[in-house]
C-alpha positions as CSV (number, residue, x, y, z in Angstrom):
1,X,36.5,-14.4,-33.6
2,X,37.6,-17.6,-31.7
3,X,38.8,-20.1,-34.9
4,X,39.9,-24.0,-34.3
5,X,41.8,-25.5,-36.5
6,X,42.5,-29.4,-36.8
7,X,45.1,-30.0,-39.4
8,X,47.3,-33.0,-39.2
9,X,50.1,-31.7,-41.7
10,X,52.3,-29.6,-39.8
11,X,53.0,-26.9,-42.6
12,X,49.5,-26.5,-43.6
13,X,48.8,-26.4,-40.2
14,X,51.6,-23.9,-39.2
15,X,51.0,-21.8,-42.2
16,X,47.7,-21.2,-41.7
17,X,47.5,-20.9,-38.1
18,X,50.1,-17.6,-39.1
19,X,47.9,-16.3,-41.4
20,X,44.5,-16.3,-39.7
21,X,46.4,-14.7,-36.2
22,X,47.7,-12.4,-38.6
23,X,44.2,-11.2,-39.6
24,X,43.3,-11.0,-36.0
25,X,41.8,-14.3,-35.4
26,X,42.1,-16.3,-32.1
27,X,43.6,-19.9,-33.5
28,X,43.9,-23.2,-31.6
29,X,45.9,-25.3,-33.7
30,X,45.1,-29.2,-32.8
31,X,47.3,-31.8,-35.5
32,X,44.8,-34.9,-35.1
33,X,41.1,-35.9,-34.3
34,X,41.0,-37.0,-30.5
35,X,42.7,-33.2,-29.6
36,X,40.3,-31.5,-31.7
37,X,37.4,-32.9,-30.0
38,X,38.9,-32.3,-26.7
39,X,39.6,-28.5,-27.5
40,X,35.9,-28.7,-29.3
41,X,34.5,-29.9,-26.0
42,X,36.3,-27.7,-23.3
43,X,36.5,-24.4,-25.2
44,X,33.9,-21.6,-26.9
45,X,34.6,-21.5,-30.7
46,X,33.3,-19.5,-33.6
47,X,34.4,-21.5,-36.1
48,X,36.1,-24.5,-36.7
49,X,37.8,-25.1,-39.8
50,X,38.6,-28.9,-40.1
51,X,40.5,-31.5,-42.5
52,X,38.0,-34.6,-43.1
53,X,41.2,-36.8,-42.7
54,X,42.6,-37.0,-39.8
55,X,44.3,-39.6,-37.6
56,X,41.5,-40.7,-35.0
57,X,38.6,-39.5,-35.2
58,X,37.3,-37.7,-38.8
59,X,36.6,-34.2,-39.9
60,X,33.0,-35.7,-40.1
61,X,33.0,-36.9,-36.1
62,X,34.3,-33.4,-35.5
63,X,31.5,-31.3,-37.4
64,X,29.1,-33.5,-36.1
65,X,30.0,-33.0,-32.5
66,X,30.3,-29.2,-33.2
67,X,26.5,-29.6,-34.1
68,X,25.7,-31.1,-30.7
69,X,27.0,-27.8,-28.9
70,X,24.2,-24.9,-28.5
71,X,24.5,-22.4,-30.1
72,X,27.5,-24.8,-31.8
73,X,30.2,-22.7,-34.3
74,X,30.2,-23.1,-37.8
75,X,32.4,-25.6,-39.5
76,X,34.1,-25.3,-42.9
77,X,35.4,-28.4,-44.1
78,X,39.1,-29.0,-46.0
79,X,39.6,-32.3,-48.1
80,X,42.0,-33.1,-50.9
81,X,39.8,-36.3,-51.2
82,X,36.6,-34.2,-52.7
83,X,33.8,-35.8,-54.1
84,X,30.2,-35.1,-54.7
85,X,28.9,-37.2,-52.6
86,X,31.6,-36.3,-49.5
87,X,30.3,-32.7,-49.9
88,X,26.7,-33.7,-50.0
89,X,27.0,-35.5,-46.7
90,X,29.1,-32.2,-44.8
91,X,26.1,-30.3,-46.0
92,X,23.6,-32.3,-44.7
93,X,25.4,-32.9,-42.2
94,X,25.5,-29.0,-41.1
95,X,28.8,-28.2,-42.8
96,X,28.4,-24.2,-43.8
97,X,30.8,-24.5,-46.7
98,X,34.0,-27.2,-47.6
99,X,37.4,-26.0,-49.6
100,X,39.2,-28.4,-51.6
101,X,43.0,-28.8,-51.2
102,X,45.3,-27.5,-52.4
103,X,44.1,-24.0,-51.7
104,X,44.8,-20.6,-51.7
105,X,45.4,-18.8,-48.5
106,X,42.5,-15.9,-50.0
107,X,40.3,-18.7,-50.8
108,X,40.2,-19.6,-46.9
109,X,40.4,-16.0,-45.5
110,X,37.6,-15.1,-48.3
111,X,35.0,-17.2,-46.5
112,X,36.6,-16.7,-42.6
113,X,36.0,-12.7,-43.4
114,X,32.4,-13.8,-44.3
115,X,31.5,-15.9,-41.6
116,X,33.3,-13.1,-39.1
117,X,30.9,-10.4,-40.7
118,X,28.2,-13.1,-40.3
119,X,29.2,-13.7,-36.5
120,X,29.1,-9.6,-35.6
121,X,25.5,-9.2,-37.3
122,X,24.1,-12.3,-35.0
123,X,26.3,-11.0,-31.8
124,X,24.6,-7.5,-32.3
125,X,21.1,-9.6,-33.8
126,X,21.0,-11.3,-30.0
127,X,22.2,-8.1,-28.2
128,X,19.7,-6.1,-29.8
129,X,17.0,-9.0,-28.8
130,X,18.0,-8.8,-25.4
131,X,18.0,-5.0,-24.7
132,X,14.1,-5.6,-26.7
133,X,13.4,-8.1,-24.1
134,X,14.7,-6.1,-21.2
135,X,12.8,-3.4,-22.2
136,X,9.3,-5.1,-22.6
137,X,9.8,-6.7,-19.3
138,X,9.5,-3.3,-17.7
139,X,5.9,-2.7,-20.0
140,X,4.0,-2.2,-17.1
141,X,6.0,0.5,-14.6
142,X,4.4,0.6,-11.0
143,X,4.7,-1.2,-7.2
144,X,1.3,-0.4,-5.9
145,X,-0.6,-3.4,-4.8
146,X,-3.1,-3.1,-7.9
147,X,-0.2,-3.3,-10.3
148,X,1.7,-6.2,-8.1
149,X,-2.1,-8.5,-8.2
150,X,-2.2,-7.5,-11.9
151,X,1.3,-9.0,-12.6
152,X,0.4,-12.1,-10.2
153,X,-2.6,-12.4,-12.3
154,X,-0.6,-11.9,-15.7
155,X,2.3,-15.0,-14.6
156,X,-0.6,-17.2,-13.2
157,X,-2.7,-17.4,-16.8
158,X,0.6,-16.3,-19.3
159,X,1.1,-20.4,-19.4
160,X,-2.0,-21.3,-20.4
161,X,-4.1,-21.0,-23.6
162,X,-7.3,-19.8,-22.0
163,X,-8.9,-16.6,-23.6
164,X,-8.6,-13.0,-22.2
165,X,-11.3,-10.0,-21.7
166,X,-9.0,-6.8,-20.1
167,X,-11.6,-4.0,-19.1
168,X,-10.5,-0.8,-18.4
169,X,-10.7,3.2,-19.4
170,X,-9.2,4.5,-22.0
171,X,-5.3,5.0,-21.5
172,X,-4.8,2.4,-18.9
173,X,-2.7,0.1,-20.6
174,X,-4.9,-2.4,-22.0
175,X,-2.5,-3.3,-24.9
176,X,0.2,-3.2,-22.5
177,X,-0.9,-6.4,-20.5
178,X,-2.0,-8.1,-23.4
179,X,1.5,-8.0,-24.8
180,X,2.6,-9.0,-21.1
181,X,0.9,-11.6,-21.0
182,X,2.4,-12.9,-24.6
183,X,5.8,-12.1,-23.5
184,X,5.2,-14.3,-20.8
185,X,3.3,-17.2,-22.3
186,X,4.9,-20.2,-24.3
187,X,3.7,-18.3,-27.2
188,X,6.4,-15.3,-26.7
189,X,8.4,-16.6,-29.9
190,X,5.5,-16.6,-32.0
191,X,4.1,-13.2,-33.7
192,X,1.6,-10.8,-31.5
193,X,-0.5,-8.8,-33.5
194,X,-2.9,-6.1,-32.2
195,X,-5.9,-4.6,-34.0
196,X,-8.2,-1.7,-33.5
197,X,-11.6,-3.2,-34.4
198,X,-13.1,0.2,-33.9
199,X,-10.2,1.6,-36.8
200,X,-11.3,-0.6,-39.4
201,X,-14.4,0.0,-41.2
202,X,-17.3,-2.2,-41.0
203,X,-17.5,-3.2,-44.3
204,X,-14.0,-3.9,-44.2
205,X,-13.8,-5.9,-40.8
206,X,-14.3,-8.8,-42.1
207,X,-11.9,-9.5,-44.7
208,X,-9.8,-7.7,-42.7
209,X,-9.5,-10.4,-39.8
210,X,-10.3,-13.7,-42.1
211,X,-8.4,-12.6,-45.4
212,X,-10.0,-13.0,-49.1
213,X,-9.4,-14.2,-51.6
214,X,-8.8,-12.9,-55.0
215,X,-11.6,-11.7,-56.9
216,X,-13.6,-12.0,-53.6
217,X,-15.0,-8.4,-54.6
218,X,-14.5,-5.6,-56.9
219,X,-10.6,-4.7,-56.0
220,X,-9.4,-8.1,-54.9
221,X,-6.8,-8.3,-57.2
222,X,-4.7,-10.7,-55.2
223,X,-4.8,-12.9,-52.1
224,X,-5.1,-11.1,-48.9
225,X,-3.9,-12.6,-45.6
226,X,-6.0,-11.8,-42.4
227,X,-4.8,-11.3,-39.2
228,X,-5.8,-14.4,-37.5
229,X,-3.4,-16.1,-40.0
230,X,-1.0,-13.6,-39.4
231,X,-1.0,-14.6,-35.9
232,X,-1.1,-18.1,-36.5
233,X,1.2,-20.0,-33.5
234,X,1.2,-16.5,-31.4
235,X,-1.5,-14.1,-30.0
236,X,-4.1,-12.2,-31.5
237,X,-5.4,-8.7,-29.7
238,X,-8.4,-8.0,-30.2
239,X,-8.8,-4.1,-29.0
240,X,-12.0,-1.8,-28.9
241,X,-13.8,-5.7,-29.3
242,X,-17.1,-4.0,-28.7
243,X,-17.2,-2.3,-32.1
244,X,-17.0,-5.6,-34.2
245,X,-20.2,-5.6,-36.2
246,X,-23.1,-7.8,-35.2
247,X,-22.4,-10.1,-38.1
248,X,-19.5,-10.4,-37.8
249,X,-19.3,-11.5,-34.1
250,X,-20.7,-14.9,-35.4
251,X,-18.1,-15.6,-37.7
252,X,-15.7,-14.1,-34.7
253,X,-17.6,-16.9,-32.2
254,X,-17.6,-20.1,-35.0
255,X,-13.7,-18.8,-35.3
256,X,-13.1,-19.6,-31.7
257,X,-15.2,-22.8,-31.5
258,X,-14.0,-24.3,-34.3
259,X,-10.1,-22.8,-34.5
260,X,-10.2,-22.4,-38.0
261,X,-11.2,-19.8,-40.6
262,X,-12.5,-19.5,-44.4
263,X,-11.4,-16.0,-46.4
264,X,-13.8,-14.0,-47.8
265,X,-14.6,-15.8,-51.4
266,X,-12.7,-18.8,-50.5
267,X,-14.1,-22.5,-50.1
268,X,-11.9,-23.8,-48.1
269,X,-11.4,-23.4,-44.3
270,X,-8.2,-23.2,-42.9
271,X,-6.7,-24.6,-39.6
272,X,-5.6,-21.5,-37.6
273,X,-3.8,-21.5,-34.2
274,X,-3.7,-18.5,-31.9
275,X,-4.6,-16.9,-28.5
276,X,-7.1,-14.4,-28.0
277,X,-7.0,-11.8,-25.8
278,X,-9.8,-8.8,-26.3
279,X,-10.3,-6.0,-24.7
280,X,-12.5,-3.4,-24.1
281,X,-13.2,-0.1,-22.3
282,X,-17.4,-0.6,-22.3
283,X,-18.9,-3.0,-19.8
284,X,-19.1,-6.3,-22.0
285,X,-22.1,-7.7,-19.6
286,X,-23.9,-4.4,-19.8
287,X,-23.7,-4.6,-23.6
288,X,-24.7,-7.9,-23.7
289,X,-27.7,-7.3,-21.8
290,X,-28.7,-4.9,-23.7
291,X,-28.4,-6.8,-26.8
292,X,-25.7,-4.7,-28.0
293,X,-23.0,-7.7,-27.7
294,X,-23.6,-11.3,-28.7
295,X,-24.3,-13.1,-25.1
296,X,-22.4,-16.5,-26.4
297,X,-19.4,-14.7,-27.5
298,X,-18.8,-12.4,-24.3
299,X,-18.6,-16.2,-22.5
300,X,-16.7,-17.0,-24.8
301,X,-14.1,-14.4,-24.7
302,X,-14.6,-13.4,-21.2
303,X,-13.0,-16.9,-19.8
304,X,-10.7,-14.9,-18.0
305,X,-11.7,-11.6,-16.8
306,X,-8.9,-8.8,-16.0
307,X,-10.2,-5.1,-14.7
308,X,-7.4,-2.5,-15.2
309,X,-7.3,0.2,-12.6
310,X,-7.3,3.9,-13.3
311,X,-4.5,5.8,-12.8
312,X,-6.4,8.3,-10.4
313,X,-6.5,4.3,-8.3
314,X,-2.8,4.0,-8.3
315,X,-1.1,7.4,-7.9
316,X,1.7,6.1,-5.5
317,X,3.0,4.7,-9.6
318,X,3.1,8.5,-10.5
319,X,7.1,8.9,-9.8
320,X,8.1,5.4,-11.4
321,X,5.9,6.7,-14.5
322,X,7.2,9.7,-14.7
323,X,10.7,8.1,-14.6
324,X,9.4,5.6,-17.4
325,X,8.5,8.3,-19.7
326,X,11.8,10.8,-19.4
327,X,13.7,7.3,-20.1
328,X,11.9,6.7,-23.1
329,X,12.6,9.6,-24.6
330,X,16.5,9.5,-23.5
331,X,16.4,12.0,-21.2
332,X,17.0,10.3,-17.9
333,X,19.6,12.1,-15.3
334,X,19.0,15.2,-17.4
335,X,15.3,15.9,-16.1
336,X,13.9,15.5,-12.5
337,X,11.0,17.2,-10.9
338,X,10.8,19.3,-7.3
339,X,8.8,18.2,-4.2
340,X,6.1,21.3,-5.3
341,X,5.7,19.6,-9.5
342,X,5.2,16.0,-7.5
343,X,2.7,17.6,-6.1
344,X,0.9,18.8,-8.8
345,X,0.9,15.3,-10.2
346,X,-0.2,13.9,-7.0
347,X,-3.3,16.3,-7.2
348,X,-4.5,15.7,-9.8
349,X,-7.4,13.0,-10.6
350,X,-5.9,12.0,-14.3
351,X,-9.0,11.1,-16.3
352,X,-6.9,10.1,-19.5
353,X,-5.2,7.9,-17.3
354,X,-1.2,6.7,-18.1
355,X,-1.6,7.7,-21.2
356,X,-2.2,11.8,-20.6
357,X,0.3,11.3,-17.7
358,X,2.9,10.3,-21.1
359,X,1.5,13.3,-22.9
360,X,2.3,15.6,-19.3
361,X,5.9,14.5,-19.8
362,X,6.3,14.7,-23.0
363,X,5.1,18.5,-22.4
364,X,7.7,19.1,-18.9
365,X,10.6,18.1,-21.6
366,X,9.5,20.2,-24.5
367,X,8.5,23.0,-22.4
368,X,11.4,22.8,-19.4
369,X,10.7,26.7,-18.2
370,X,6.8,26.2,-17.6
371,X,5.3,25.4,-14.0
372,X,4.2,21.3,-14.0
373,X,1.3,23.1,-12.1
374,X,0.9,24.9,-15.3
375,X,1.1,22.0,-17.3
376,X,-0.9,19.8,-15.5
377,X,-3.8,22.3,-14.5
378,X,-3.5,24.8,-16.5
379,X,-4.4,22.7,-20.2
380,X,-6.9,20.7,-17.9
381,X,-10.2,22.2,-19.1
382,X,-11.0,21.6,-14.9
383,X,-10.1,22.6,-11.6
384,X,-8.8,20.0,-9.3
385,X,-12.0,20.1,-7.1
386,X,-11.9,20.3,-3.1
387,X,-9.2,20.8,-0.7
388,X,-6.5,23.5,-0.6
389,X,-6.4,25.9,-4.4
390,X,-4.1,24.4,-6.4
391,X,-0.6,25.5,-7.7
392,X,-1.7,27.4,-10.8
393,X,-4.6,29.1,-9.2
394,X,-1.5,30.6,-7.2
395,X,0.2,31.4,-10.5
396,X,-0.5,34.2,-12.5
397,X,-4.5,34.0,-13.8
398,X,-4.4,33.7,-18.0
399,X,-5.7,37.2,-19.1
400,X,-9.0,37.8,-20.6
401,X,-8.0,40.6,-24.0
402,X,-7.1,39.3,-26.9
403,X,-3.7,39.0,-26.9
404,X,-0.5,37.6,-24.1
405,X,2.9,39.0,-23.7
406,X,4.5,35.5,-22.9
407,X,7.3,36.8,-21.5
408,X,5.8,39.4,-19.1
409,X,3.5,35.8,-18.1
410,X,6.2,33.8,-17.5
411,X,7.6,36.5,-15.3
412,X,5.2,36.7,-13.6
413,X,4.5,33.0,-12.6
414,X,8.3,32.5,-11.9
415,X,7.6,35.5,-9.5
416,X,4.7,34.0,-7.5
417,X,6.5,30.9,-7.2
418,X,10.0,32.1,-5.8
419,X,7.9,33.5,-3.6
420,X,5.9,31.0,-2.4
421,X,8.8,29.2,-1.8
422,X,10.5,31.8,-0.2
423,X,6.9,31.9,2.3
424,X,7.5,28.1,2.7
425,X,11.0,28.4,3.7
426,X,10.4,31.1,5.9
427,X,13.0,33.2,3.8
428,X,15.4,30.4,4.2
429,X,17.1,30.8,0.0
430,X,19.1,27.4,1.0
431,X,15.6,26.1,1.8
432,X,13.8,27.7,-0.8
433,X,16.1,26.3,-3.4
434,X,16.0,22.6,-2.1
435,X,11.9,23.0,-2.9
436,X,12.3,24.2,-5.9
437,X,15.0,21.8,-7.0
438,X,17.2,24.5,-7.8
439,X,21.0,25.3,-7.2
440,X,20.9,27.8,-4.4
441,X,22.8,30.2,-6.6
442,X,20.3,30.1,-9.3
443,X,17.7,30.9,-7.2
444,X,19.8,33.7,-5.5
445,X,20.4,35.2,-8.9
446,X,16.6,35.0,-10.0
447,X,15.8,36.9,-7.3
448,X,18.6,39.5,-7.3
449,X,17.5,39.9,-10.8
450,X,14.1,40.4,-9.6
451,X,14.6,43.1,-7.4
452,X,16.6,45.1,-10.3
């Protein structure tokens, strides 16, 4: 911790300069006002402990220019001329703490060993917050021109305060680009909260959303706050929006108009002030057509319109997902996949979308000596239809009886696929190997092992 010290006696100054680089601190001594301000202005300081009278300028010109620096260091005043009213003014002044003189040496390294403990919490506080913020950067993973409009489309209405409607299938990242599109608004300091309407239920929707108050109903035996207050100066995500109840799609629509709410069994409405972004995985129209959706609320949420694409759309992202995935779950440079697995993935048509492709990986790491082809095809309950038969129809069929000798299976599949990689290579192990992703002595060995 980097420590200034402006002290115009010389053996106070001396003394406790010694002491605090004892401890380990990093101390710029400075004996009068007009150096301390000059050191203040041309260096980074933690803290900066001060007398209040100094030749030149004050201890109180020196705190307050500490408080004009961003983020500025703390500042702990000394004064042998102490008074209420002196103390007051540090304070208010943004002083964290003044010591009267004469001291003892513990009394100042007491609250320096504070503020150093305080300094490492908000180093690794901010540290933390930016690894977070690195990380949700990268929410959505893919360079395919669907994913590149979607993220020209996310910085060109992020700024603005205009309400959202994401359409898409089920496990395309809906929530994903709503919290993109937070991150990425002027509203990223301010609270996102997401909500399954379809998990709450509908008696319970809406006190859920607008709060109650208590003794609203049997049980309400306090205040309860809703989630539009909750996300009061953020963003609210509204997911599975089709399921809201009829009823309460009015209140959901007055909410919008008149951006402000009244709790279940309370009188009084309550200015409320948030972004809304819905989404859905049902047409919104079609349901409005049909009289299923309220007509004036899908205009009104469906301001602007964003249609995510299926994964089965975008398989050139396959690789930088898979990539995605094996990070998350700390296993990157321990895990990578053959030309043949690749394919697999390529193959297939994905109908849970990014999120089964997740669940795939999540399976390849927990099950490391089973065929992707396997994985992929063989806990699909269908083939991949058309074109050439895929990898696991090459594998070993399941058996029909009653019972399965794993080992005797996995033999088996490991046998087929050495060699049909083998047939690819034209007998070529170095080449065989490379296909497989394997070390070509590994390979040679399965196979010598083979032919015992």
């Amino acid at each position: 911790m980097k420590i200034l010290l402006v002290e115009d006696e010389r053996m106070t100054r001396v003394a406790l300069t010694g002491t605090l680089r004892k401890e380990g601190y990093e101390v710029t001594p400075c004996p009068d006002g007009h150096s301390g301000l000059e050191a203040l202005r041309s260096g980074e300081f933690d803290l900066v402990l001060t007398d209040l009278n100094l030749p030149g300028p004050d201890g109180l010109e020196i705190l307050q220019a500490a408080a004009e620096i961003h983020p500025g260091p703390r500042v702990i005043i000394m004064t042998a001329f102490a008074s209420t009213e002196t103390a007051v003014q540090a304070l208010r002044m943004g002083a964290h703490d003044y010591v009267t003189k004469p001291f003892q040496t513990d009394e100042i390294l007491t609250r320096v060993r504070n503020l150093g403990l305080l300094h490492d919490v908000e180093q690794e506080n901010r540290a933390l917050k930016a690894r977070i913020a690195e990380k949700q950067e990268r929410l959505i993973v893919g360079n395919s021109p669907s994913i590149q409009d979607l993220l020209a489309t996310i910085d060109a209405i992020a700024p603005g305060e205009y309400n959202v409607l994401i359409q898409g299938p089920s496990g395309t990242g809906k929530e994903m680009v709503a919290r993109t599109i937070h991150q990425r608004s002027n509203r990223s300091q301010g609270p996102f909260v997401a909500v399954n309407c379809s998990a709450i239920p509908d008696t319970l929707v809406e006190s859920e959303l607008f709060g109650y108050r208590k003794g609203a109903f049997t049980g309400a035996d306090r205040d309860h706050q809703g989630y539009f207050l909750r996300a009061h100066g953020g963003s609210l995500f509204l997911d599975e929006v089709d399921d809201l109840p009829l009823a309460v799609q009015i209140k959901l629509l007055r909410v919008i108009q008149e951006r402000e709410i009244q709790p279940v069994g309370g009188g009084t409405a309550h200015p409320v002030d948030f972004r809304l972004i819905s989404a859905s995985k049902k047409d919104l129209k079609v349901l409005a057509d049909q009289g299923d959706f309220r007509e004036d609320l899908y205009y009104r949420l469906n301001v602007i319109p964003m249609n995510l694409p299926t994964l089965a759309e975008r398989k050139e992202d396959i690789p930088a997902l898979v990539e995605h995935f094996v990070a998350r779950h700390g296993k990157q440079g321990e895990f990578t996949l053959d030309m043949v697995s690749y394919r697999a993935l390529m193959d297939y048509d994905w109908p849970g979308n990014v999120r089964e492709l997740g669940n795939v990986v999540e399976r390849m790491l927990a099950l490391p000596g089973v065929p992707v082809e396997q994985l992929v095809h063989g806990l699909s309950s269908t083939s991949h239809p058309g074109g050439e038969p895929t990898a696991s129809q090459d594998l070993a069929p399941l058996p029909t009886g009653e019972s399965l000798d794993y080992r005797s299976y996995m033999q088996s599949c490991e046998d087929r696929l050495l060699a049909w990689a083998l047939q690819q290579a034209e007998g070529n192990i170095t080449g065989a190997a490379r296909l497989l992703g394997l070390p070509r002595s590994t390979l040679r060995s399965k196979l010598e092992r083979g032919g015992d």
